[in-house]
Backbone as CSV, one residue per row, in Angstrom:
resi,resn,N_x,N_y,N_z,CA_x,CA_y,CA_z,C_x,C_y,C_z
1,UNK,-53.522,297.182,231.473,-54.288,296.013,231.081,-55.238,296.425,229.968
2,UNK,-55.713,296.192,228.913,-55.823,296.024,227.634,-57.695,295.961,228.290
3,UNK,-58.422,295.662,226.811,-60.051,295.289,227.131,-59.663,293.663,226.987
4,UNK,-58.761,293.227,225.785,-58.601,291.900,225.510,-58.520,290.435,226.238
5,UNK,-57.732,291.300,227.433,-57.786,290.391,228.626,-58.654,289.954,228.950
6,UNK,-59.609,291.200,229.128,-60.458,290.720,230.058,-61.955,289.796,229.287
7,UNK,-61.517,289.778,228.270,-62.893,289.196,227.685,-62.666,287.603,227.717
8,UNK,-63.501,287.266,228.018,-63.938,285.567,228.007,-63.432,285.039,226.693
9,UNK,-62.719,283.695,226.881,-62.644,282.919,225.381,-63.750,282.170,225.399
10,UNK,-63.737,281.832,223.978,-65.069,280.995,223.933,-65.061,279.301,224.062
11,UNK,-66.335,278.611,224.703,-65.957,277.062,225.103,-65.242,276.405,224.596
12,UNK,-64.519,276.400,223.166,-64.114,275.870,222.211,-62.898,276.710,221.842
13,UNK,-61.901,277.619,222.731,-60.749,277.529,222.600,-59.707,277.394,224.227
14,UNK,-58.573,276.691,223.502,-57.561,276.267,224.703,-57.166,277.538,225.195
15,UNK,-57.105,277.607,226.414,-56.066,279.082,226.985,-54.532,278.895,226.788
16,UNK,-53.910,280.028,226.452,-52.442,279.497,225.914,-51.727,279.576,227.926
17,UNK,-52.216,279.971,229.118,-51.848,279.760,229.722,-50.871,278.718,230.204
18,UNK,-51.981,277.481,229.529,-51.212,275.823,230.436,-49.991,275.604,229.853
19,UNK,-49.485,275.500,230.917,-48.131,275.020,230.535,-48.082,273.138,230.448
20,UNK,-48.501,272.977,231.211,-48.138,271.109,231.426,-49.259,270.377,230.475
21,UNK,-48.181,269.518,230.126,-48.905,268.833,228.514,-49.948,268.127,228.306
22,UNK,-50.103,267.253,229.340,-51.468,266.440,230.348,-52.481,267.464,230.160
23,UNK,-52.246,268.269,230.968,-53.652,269.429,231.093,-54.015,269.980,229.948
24,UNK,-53.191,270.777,229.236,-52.998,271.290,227.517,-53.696,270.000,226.723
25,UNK,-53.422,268.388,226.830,-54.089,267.784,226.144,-55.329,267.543,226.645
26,UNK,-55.687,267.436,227.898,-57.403,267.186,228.230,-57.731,268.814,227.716
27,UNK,-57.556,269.707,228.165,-57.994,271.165,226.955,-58.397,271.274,226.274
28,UNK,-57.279,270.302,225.027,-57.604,270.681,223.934,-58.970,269.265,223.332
29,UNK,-58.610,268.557,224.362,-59.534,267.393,223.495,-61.232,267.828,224.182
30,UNK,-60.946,268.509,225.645,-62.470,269.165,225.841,-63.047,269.674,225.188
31,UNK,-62.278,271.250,224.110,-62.198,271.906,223.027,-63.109,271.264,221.849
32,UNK,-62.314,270.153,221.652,-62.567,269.568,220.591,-63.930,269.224,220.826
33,UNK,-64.161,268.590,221.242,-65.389,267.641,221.890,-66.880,268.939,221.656
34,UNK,-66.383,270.131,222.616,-67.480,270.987,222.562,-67.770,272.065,221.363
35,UNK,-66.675,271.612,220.417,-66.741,272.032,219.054,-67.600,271.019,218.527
36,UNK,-67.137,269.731,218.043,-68.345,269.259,217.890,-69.789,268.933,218.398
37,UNK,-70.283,268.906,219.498,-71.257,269.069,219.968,-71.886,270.087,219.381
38,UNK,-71.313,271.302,219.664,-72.156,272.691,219.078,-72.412,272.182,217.584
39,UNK,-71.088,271.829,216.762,-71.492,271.788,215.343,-72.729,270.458,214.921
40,UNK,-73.143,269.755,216.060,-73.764,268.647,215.727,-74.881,268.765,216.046
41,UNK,-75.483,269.510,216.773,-76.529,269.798,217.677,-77.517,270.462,216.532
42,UNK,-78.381,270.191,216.213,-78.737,270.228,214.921,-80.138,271.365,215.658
43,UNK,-80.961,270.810,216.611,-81.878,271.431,217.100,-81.696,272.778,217.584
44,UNK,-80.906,272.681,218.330,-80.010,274.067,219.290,-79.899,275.070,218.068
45,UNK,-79.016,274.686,217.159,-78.911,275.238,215.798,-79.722,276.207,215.172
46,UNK,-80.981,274.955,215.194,-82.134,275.378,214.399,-82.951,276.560,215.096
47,UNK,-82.749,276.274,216.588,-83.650,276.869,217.558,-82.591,278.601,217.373
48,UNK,-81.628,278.858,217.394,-81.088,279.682,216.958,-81.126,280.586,216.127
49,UNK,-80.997,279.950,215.255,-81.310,280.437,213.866,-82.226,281.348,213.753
50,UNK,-83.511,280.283,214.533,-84.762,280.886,214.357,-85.137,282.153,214.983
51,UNK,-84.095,282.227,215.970,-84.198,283.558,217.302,-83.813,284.769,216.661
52,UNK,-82.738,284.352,216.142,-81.978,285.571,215.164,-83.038,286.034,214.260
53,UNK,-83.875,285.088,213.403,-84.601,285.879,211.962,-85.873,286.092,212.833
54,UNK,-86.886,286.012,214.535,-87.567,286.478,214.668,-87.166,287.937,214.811
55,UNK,-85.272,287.888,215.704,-85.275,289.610,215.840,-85.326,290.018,214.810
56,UNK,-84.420,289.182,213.800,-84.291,290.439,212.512,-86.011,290.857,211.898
57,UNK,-86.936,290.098,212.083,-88.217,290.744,211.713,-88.925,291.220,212.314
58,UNK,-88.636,291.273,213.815,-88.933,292.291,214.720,-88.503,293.761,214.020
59,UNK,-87.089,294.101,214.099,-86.565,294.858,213.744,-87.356,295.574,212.533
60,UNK,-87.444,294.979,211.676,-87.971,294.944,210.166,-89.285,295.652,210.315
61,UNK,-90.203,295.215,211.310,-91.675,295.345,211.531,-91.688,296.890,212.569
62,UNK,-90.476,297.368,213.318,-90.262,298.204,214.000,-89.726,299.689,212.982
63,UNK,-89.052,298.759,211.599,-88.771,300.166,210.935,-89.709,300.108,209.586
64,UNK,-90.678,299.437,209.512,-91.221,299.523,208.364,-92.244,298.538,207.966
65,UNK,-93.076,298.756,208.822,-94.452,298.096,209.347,-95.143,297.574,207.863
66,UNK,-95.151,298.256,206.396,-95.494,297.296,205.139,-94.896,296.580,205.155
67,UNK,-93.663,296.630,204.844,-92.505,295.676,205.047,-92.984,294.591,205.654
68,UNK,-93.206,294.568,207.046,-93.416,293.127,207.515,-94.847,292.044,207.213
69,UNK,-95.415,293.742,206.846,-96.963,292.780,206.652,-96.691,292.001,205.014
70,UNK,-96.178,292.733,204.107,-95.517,292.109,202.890,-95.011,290.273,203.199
71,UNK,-94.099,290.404,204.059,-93.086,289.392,204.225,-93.787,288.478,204.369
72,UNK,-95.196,288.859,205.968,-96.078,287.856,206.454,-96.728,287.445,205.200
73,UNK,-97.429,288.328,204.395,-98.089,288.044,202.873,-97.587,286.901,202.045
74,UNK,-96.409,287.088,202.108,-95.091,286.299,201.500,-95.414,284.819,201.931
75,UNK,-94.806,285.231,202.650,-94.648,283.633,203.963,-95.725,282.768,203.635
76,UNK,-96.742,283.303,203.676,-98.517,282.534,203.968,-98.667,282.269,203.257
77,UNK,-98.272,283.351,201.843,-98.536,282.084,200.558,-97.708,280.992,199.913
78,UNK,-96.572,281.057,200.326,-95.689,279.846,199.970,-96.015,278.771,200.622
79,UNK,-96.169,279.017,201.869,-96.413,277.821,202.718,-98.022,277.519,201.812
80,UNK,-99.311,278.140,201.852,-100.218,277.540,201.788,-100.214,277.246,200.238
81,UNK,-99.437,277.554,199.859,-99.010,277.050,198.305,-98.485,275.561,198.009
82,UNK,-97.221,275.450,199.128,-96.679,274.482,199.453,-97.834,273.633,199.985
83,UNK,-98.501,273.366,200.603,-99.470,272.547,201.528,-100.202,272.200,200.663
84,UNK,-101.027,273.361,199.327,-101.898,273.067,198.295,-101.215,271.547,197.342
85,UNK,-100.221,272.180,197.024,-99.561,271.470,196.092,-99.487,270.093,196.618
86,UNK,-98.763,269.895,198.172,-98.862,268.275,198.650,-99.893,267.436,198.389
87,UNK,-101.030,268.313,199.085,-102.443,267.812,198.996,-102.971,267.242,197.728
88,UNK,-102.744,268.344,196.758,-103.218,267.609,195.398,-102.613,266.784,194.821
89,UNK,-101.199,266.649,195.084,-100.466,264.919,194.363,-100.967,264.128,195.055
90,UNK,-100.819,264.336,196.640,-101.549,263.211,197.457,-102.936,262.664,196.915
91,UNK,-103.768,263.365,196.848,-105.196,263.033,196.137,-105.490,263.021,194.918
92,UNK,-104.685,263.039,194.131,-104.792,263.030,192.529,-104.781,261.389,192.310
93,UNK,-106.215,261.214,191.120,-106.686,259.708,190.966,-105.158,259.261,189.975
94,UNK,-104.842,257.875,190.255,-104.114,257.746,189.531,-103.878,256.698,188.435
């Protein structure tokens, strides 16, 4: 027996097991269904995303501690750059 076996498919593929066509089609349309969900789920997504680039700057801050304080440097001023900039079209006489 192989490692291949034994690993899990993922929610979003059919097992080539089924034989009977009924079952093979609710499968594949479950498949389908939880393919789109995942691809639609916009929050889940986002919330993701976001998990991944805290490790990756974990990581970042674990091998190279300027590095992260840089990035934070970074970050703070775009944003409070960004925020400046709203503010003053918002309040600019017109």
């Amino acid at each position: 027996m192989t490692s291949d076996s034994l690993a899990p498919i993922p929610r979003t593929a059919v097992p080539d097991d089924i034989t009977d066509p009924v079952e093979r089609a609710r499968a594949e349309l479950k498949a389908a269904l939880l393919a789109i969900e995942e691809k639609g789920n916009l929050p889940r997504r986002a919330a993701v995303a976001a998990e991944n680039k805290v490790a990756q700057f974990r990581r970042l801050a674990g091998q190279s501690p300027a590095a992260a304080a840089a990035v934070v440097v970074g970050v703070a001023a775009v944003v409070g750059g960004t925020v400046w900039g709203f503010v003053s079209l918002y309040t600019r006489k017109r």
